[in-house]
PyMOL Python script that loads the backbone (N, CA, C, O; Angstrom):
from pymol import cmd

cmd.read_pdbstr("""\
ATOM      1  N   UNK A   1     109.274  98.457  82.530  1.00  0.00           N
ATOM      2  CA  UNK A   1     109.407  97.025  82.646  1.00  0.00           C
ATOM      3  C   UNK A   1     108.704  96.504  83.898  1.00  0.00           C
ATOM      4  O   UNK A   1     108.019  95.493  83.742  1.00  0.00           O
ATOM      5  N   UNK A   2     108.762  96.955  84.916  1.00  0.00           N
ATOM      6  CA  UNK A   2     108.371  96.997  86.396  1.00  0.00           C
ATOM      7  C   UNK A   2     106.421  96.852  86.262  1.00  0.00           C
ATOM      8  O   UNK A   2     105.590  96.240  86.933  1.00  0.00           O
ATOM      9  N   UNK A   3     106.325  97.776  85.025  1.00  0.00           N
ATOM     10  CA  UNK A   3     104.748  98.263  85.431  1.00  0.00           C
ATOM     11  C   UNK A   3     104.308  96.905  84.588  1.00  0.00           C
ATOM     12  O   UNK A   3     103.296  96.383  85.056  1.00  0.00           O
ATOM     13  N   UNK A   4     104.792  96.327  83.599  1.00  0.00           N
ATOM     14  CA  UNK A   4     104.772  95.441  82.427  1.00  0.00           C
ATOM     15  C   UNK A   4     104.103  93.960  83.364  1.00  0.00           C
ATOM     16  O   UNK A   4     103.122  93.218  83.320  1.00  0.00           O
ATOM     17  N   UNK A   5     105.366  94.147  84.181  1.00  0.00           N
ATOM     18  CA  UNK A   5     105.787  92.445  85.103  1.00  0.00           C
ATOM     19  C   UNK A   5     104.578  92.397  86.267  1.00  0.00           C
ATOM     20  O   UNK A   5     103.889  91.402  86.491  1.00  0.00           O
ATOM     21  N   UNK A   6     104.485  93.468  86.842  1.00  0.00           N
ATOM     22  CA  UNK A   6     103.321  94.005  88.110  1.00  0.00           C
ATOM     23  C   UNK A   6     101.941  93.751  87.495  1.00  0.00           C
ATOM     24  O   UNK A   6     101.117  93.313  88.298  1.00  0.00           O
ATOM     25  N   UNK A   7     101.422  93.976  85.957  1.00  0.00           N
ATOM     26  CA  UNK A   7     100.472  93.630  85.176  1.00  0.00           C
ATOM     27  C   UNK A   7     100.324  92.046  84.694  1.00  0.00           C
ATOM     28  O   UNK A   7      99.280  91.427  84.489  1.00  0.00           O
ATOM     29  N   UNK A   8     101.748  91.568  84.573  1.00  0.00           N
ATOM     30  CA  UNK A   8     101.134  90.042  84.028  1.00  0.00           C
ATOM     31  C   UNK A   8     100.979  89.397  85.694  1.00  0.00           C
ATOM     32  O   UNK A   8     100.112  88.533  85.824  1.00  0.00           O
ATOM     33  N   UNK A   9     101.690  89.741  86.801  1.00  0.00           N
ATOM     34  CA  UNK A   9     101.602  88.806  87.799  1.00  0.00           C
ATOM     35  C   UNK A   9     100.621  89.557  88.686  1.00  0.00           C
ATOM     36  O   UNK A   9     100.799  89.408  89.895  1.00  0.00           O
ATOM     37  N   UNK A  10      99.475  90.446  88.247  1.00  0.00           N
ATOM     38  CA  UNK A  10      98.612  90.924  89.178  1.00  0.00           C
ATOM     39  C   UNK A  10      97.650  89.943  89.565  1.00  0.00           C
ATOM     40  O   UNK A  10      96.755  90.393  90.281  1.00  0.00           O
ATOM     41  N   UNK A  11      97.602  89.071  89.368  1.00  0.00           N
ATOM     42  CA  UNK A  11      96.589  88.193  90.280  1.00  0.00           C
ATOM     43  C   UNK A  11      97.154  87.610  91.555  1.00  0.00           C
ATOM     44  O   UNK A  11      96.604  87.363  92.628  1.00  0.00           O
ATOM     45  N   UNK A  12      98.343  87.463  91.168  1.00  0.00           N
ATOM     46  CA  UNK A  12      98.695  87.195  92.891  1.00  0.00           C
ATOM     47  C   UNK A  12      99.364  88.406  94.077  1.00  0.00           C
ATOM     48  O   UNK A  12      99.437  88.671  95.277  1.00  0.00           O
ATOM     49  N   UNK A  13      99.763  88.866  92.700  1.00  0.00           N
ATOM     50  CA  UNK A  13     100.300  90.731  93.451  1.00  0.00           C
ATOM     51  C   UNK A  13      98.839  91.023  94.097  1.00  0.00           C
ATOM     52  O   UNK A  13      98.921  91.247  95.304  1.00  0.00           O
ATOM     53  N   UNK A  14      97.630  91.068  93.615  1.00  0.00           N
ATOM     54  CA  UNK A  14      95.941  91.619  93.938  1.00  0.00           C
ATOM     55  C   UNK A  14      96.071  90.817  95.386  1.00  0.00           C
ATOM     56  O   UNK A  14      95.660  91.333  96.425  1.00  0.00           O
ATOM     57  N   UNK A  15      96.520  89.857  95.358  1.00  0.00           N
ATOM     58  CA  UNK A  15      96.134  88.976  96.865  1.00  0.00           C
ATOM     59  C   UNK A  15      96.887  89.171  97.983  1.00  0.00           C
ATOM     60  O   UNK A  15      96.537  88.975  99.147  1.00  0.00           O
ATOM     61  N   UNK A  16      97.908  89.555  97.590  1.00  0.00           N
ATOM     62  CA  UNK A  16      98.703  89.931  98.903  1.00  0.00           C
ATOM     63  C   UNK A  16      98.883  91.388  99.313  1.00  0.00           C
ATOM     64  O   UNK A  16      99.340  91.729 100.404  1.00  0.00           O
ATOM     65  N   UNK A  17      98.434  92.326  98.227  1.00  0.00           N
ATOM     66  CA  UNK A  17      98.534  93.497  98.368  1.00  0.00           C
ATOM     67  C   UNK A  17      96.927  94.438  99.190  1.00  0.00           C
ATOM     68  O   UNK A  17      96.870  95.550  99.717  1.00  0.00           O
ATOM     69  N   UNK A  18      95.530  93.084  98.904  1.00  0.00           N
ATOM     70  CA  UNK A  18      94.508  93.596  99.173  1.00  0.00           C
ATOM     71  C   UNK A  18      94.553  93.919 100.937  1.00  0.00           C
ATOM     72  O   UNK A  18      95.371  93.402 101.698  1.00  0.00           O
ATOM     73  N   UNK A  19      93.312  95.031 101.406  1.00  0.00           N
ATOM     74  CA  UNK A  19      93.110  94.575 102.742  1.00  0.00           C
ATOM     75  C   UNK A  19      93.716  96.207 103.161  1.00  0.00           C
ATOM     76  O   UNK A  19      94.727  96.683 102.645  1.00  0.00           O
ATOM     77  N   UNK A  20      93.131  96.697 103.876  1.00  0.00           N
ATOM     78  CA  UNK A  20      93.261  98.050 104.761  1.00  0.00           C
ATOM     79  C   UNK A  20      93.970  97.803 105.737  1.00  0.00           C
ATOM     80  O   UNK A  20      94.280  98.831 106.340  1.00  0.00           O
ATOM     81  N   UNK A  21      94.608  96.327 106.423  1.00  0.00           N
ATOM     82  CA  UNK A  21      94.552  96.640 107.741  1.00  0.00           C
ATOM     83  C   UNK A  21      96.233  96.912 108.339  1.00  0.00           C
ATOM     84  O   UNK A  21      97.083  96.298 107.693  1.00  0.00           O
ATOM     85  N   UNK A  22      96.597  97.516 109.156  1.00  0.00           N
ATOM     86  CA  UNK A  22      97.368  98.145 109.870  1.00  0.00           C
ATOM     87  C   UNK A  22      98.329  96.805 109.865  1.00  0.00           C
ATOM     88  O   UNK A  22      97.900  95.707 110.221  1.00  0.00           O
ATOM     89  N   UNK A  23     100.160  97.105 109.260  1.00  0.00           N
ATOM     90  CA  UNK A  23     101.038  96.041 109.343  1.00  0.00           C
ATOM     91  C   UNK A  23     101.976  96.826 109.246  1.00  0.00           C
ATOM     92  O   UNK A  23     101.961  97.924 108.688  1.00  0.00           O
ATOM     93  N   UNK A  24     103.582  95.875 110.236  1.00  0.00           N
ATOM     94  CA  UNK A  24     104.765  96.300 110.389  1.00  0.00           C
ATOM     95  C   UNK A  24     105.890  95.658 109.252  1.00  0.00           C
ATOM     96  O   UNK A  24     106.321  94.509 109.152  1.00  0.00           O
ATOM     97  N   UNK A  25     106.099  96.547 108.666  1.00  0.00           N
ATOM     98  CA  UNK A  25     106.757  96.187 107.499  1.00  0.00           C
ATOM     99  C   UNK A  25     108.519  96.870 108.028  1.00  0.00           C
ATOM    100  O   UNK A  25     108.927  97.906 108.553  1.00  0.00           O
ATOM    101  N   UNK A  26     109.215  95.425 107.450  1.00  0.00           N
ATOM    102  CA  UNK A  26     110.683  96.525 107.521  1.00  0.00           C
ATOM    103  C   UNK A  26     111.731  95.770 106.487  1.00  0.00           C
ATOM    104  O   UNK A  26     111.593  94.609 106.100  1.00  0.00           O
ATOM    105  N   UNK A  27     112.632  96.517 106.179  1.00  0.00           N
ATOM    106  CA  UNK A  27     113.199  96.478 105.033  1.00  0.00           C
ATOM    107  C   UNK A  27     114.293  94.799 104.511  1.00  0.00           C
ATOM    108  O   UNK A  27     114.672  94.352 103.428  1.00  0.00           O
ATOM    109  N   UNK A  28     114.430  94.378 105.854  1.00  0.00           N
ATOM    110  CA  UNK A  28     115.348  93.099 106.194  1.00  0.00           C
ATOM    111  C   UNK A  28     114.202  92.240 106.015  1.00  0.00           C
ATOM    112  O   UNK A  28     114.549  91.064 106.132  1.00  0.00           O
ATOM    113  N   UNK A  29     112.806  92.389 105.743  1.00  0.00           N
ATOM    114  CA  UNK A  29     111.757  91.052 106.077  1.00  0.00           C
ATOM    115  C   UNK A  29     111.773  91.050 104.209  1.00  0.00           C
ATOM    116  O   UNK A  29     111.477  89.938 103.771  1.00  0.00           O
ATOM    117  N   UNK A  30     112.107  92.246 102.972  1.00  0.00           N
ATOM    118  CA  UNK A  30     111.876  91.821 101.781  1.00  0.00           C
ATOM    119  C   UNK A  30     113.316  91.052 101.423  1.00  0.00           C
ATOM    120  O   UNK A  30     113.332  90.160 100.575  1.00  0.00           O
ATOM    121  N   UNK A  31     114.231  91.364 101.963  1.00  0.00           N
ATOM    122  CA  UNK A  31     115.585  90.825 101.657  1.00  0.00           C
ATOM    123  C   UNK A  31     115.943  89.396 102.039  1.00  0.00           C
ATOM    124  O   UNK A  31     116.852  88.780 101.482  1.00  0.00           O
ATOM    125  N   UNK A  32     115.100  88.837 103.126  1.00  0.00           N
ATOM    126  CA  UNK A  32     114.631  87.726 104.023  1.00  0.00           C
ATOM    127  C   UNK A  32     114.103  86.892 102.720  1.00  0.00           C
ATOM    128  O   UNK A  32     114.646  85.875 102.289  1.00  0.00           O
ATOM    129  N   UNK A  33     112.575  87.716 102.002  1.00  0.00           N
ATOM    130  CA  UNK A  33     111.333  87.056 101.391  1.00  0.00           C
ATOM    131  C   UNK A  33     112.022  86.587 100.099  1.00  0.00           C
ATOM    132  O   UNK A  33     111.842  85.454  99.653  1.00  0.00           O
ATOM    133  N   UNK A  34     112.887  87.581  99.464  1.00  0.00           N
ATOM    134  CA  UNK A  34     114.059  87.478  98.596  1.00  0.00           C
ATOM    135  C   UNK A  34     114.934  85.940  98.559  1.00  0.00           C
ATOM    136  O   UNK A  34     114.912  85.290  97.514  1.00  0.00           O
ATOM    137  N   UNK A  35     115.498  85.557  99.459  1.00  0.00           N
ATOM    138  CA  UNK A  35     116.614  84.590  99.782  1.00  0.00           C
ATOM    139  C   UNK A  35     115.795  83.581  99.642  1.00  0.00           C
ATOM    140  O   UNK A  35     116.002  82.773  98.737  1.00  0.00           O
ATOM    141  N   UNK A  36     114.569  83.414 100.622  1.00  0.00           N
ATOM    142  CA  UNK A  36     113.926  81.979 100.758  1.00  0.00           C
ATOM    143  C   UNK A  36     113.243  82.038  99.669  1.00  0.00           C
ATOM    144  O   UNK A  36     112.565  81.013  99.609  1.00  0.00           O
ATOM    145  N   UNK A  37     113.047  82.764  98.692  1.00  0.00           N
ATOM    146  CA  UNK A  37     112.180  82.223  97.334  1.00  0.00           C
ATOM    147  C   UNK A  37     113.435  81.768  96.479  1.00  0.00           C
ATOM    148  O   UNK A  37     113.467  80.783  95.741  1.00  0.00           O
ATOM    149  N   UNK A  38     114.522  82.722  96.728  1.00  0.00           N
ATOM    150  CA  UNK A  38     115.814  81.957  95.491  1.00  0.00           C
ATOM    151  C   UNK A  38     116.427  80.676  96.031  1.00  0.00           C
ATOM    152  O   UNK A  38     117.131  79.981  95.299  1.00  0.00           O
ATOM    153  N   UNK A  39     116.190  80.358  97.239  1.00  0.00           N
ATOM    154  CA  UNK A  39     116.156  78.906  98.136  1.00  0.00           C
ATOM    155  C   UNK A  39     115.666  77.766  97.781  1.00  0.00           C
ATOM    156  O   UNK A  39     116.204  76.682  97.553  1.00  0.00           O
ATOM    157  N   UNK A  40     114.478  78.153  97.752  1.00  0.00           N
ATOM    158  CA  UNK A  40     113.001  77.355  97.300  1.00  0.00           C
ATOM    159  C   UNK A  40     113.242  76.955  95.507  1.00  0.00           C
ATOM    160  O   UNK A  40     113.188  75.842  94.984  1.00  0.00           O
ATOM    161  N   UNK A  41     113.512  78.285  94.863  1.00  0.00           N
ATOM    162  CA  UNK A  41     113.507  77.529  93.339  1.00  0.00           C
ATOM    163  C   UNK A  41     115.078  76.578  93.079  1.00  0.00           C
ATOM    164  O   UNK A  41     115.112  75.661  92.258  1.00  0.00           O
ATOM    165  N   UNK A  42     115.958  76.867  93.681  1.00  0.00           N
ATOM    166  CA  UNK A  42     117.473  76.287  93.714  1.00  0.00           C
ATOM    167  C   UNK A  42     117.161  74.950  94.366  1.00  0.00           C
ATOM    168  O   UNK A  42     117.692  74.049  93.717  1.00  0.00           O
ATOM    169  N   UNK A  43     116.386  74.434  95.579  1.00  0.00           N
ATOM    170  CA  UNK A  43     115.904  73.348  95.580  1.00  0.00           C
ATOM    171  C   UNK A  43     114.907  72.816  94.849  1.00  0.00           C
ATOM    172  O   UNK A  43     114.788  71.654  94.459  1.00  0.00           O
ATOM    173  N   UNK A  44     114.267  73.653  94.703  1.00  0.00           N
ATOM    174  CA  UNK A  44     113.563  73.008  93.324  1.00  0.00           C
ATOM    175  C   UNK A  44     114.275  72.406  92.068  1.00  0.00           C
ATOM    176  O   UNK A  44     113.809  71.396  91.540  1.00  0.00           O
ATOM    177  N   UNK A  45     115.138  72.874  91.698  1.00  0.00           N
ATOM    178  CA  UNK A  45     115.860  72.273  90.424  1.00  0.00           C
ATOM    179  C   UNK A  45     116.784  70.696  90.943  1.00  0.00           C
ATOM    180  O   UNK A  45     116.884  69.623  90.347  1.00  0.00           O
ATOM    181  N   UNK A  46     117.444  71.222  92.511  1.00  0.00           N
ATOM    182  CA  UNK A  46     118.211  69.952  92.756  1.00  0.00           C
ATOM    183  C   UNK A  46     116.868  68.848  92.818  1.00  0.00           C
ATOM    184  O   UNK A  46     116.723  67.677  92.465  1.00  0.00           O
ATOM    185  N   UNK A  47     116.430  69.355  93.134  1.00  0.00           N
ATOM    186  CA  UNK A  47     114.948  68.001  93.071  1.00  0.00           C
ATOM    187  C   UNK A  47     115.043  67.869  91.302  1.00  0.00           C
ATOM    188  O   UNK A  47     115.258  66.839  90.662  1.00  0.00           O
ATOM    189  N   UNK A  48     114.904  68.692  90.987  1.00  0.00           N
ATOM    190  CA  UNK A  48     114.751  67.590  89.566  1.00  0.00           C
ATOM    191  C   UNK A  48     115.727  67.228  89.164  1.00  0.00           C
ATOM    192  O   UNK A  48     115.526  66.219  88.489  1.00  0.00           O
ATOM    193  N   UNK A  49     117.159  67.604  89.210  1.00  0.00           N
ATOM    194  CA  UNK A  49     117.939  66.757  88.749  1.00  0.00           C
ATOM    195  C   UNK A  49     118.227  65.504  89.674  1.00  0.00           C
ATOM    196  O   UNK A  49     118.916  64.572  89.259  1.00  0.00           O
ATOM    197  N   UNK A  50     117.778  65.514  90.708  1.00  0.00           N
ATOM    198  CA  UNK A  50     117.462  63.957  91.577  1.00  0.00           C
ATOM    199  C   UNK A  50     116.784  63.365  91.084  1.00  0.00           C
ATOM    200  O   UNK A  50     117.123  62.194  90.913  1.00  0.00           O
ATOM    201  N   UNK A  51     115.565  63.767  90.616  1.00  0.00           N
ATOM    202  CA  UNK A  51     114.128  62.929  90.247  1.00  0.00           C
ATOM    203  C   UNK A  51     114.638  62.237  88.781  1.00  0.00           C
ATOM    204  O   UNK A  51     114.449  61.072  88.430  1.00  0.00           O
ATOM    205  N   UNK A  52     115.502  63.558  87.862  1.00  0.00           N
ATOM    206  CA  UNK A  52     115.847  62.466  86.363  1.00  0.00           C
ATOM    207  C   UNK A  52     116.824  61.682  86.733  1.00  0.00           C
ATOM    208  O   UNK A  52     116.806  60.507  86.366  1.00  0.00           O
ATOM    209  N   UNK A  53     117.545  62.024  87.284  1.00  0.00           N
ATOM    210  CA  UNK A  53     118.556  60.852  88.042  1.00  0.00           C
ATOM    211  C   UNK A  53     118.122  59.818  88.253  1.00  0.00           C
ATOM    212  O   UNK A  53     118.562  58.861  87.616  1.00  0.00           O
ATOM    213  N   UNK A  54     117.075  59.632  89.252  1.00  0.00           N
ATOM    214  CA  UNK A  54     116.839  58.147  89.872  1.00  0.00           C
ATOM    215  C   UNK A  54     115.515  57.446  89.187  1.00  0.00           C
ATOM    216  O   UNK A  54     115.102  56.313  89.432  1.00  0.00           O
ATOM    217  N   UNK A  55     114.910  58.473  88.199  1.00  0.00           N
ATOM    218  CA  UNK A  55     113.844  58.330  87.448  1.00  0.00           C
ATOM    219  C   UNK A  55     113.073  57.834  87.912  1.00  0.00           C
ATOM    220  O   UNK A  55     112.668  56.685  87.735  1.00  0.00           O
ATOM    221  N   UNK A  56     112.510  59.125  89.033  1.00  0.00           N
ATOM    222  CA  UNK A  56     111.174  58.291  89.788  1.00  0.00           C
ATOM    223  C   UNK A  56     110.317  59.602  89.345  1.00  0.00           C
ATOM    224  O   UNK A  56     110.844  60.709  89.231  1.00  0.00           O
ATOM    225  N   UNK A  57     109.149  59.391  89.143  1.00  0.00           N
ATOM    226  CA  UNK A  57     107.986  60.333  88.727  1.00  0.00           C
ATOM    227  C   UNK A  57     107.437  61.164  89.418  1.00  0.00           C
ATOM    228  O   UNK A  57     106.922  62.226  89.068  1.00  0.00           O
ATOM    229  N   UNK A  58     107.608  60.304  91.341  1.00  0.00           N
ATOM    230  CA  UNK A  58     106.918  60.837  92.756  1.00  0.00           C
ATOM    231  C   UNK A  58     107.781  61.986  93.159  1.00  0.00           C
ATOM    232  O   UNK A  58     107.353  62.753  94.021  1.00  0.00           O
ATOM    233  N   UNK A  59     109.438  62.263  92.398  1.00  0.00           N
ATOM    234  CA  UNK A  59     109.997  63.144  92.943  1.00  0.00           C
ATOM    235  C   UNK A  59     109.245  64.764  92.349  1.00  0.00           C
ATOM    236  O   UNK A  59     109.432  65.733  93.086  1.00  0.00           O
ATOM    237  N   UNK A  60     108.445  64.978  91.066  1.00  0.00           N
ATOM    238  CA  UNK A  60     107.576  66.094  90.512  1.00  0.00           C
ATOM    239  C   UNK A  60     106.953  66.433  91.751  1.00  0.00           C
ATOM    240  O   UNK A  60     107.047  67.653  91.888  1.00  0.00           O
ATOM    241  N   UNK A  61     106.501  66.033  92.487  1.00  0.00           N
ATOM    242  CA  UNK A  61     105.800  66.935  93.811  1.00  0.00           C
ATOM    243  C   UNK A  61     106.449  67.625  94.339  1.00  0.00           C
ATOM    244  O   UNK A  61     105.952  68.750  94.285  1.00  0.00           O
ATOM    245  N   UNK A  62     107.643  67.609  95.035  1.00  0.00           N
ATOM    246  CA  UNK A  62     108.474  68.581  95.842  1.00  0.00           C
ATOM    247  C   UNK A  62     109.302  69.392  94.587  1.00  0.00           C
ATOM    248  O   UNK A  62     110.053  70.361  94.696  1.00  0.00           O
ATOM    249  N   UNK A  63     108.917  68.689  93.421  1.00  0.00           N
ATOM    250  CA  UNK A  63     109.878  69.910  92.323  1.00  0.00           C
ATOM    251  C   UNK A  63     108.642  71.146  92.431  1.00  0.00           C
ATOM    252  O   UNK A  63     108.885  72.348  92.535  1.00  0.00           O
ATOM    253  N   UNK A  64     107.525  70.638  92.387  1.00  0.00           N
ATOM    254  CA  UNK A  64     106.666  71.911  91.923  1.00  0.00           C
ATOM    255  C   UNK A  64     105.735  72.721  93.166  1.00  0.00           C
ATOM    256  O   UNK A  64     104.784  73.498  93.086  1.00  0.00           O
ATOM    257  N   UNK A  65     106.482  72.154  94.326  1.00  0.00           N
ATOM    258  CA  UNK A  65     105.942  72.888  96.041  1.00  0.00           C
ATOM    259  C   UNK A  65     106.532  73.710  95.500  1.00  0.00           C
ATOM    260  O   UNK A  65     106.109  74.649  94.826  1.00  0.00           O
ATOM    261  N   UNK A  66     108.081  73.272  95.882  1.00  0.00           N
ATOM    262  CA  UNK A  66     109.186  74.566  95.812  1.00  0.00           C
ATOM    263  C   UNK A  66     109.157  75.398  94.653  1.00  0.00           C
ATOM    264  O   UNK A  66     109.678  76.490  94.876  1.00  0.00           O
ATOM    265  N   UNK A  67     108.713  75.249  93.457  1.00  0.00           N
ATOM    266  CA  UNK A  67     108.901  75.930  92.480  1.00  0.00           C
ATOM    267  C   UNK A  67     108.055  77.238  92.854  1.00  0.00           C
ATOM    268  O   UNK A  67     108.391  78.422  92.904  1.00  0.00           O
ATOM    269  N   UNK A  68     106.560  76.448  93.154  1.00  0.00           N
ATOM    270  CA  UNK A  68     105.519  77.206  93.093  1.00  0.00           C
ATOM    271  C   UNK A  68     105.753  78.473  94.139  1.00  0.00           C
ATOM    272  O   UNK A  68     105.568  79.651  93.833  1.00  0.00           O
ATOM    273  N   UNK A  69     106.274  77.915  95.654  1.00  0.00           N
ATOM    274  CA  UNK A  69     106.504  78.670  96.891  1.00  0.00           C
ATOM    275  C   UNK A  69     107.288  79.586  96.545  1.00  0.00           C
ATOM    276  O   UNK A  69     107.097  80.789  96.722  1.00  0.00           O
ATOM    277  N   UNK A  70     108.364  79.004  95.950  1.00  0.00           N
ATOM    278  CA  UNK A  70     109.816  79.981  95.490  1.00  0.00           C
ATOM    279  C   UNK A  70     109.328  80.874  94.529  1.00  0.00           C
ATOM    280  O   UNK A  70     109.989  81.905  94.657  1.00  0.00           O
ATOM    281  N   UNK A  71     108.424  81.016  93.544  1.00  0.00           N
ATOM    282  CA  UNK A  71     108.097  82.013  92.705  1.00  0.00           C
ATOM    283  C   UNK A  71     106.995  83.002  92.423  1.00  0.00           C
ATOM    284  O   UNK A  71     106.593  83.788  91.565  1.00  0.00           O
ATOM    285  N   UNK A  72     106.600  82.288  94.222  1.00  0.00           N
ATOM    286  CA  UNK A  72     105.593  83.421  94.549  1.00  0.00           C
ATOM    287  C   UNK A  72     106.421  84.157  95.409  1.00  0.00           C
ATOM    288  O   UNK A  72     106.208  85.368  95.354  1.00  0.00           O
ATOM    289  N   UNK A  73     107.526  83.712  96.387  1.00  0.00           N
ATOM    290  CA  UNK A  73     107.800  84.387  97.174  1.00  0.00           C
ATOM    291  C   UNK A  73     108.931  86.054  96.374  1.00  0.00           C
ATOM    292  O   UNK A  73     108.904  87.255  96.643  1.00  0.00           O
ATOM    293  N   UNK A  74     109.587  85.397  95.583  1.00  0.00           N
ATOM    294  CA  UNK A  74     110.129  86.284  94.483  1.00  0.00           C
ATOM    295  C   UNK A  74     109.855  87.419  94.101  1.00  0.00           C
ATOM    296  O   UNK A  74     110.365  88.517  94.326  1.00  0.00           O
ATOM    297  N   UNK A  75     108.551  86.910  93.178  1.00  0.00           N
ATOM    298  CA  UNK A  75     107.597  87.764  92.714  1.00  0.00           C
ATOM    299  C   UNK A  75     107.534  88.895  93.580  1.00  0.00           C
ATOM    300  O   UNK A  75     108.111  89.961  93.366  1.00  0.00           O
ATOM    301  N   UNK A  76     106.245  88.422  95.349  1.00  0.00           N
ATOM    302  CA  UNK A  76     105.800  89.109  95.909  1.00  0.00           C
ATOM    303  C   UNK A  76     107.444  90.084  96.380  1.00  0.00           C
ATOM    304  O   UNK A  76     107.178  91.251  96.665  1.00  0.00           O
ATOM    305  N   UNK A  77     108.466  89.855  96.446  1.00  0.00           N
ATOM    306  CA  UNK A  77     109.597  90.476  97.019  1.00  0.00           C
ATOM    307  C   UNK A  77     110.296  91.428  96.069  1.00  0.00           C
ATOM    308  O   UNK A  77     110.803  92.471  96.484  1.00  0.00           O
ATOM    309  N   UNK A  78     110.325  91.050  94.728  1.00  0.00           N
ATOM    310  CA  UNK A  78     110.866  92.065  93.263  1.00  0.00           C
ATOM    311  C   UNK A  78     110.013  92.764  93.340  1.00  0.00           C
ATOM    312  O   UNK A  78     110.265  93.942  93.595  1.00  0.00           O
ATOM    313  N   UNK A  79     108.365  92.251  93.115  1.00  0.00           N
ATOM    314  CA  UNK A  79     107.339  93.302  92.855  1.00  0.00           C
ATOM    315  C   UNK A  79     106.409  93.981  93.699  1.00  0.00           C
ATOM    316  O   UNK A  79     106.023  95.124  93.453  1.00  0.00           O
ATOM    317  N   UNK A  80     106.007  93.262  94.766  1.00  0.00           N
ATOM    318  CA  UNK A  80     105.177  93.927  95.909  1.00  0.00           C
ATOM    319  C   UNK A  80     105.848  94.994  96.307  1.00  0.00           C
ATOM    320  O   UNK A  80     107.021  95.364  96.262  1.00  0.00           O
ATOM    321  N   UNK A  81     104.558  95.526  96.822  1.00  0.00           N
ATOM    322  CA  UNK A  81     104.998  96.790  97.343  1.00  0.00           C
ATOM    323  C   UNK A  81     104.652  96.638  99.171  1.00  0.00           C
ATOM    324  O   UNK A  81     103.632  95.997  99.422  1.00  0.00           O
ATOM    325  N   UNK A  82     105.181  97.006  99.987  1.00  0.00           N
ATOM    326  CA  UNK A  82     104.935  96.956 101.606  1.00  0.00           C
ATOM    327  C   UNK A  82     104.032  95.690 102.277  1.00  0.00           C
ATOM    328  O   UNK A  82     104.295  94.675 102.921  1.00  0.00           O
ATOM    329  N   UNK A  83     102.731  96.390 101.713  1.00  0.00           N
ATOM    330  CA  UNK A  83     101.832  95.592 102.681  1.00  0.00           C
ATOM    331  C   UNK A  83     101.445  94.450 101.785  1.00  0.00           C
ATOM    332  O   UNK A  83     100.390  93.955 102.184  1.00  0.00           O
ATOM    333  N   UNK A  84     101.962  93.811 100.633  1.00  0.00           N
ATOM    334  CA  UNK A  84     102.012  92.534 100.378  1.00  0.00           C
ATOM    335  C   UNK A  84     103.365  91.570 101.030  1.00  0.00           C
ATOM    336  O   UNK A  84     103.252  90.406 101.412  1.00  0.00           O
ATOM    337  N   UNK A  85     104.473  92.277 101.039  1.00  0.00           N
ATOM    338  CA  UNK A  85     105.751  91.589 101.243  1.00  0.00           C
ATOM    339  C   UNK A  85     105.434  91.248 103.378  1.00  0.00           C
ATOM    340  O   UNK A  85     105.816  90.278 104.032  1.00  0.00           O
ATOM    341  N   UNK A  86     104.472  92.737 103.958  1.00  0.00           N
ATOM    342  CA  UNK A  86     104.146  92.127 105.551  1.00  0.00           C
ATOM    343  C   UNK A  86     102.970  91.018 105.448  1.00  0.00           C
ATOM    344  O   UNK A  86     102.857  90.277 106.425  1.00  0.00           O
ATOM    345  N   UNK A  87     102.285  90.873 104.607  1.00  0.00           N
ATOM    346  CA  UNK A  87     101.410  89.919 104.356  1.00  0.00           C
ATOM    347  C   UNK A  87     101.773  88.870 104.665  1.00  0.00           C
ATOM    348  O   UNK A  87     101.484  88.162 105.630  1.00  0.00           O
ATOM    349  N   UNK A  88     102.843  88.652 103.322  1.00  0.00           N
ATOM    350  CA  UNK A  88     103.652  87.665 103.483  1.00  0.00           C
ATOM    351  C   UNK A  88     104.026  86.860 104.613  1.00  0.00           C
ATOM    352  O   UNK A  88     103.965  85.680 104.959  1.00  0.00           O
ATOM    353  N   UNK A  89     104.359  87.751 104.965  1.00  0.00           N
ATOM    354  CA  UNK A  89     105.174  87.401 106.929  1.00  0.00           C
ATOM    355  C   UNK A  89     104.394  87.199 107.351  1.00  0.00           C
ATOM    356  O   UNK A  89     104.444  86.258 108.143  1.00  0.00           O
ATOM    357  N   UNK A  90     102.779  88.073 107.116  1.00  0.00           N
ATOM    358  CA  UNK A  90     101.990  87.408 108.687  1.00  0.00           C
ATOM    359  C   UNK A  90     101.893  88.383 109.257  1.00  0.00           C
ATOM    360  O   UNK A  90     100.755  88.383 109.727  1.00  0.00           O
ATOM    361  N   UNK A  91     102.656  89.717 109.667  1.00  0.00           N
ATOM    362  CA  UNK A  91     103.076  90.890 110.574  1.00  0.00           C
ATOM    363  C   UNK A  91     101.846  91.699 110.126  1.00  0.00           C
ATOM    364  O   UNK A  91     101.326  92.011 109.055  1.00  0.00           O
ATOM    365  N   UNK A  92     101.555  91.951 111.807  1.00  0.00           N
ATOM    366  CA  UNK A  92     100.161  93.135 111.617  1.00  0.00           C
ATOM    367  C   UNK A  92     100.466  94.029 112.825  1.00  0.00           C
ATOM    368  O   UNK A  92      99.742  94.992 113.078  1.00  0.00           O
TER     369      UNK A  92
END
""", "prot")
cmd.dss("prot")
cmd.show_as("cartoon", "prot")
cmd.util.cbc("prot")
cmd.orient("prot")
């Protein structure tokens, strides 16, 4: 299932995983990358049930930051392996 999910989302798995260069990875920064993507999509939804609420159209932008942020960060945290999840962070 793992190898299935790692194959449909390899284009962004390819981007954070590319690159030789030397990074500090530790086990609290995927559990970290974890929280703020299930953060990000959980505000994402209260945004849309605000936006059908007050039925404004301008609220779709911050539904689909967070969606987008939150389900890359996910992704890269279920499926990356090391030096995409220190990517992530920035840590070299």
């Amino acid at each position: 299932m793992k190898t299935n999910l790692r194959k449909l989302f390899s284009p962004i798995l390819n981007y954070f995983e590319s690159g030789e260069d030397k990074y500090i990875y530790k086990p609290s920064h995927r559990k970290i990358l974890l929280f703020m993507g299930c953060l990000s999509l959980f505000l994402s939804i209260i945004s849309l049930i605000a936006a059908v609420v007050a039925s404004q159209i301008a609220g779709f932008l911050p539904i689909l930051v967070f969606f987008i942020g939150g389900l890359v960060c996910v992704i890269v945290g279920l499926l990356g392996n090391e030096h995409a999840v220190a990517k992530m962070w920035g840590s070299k």
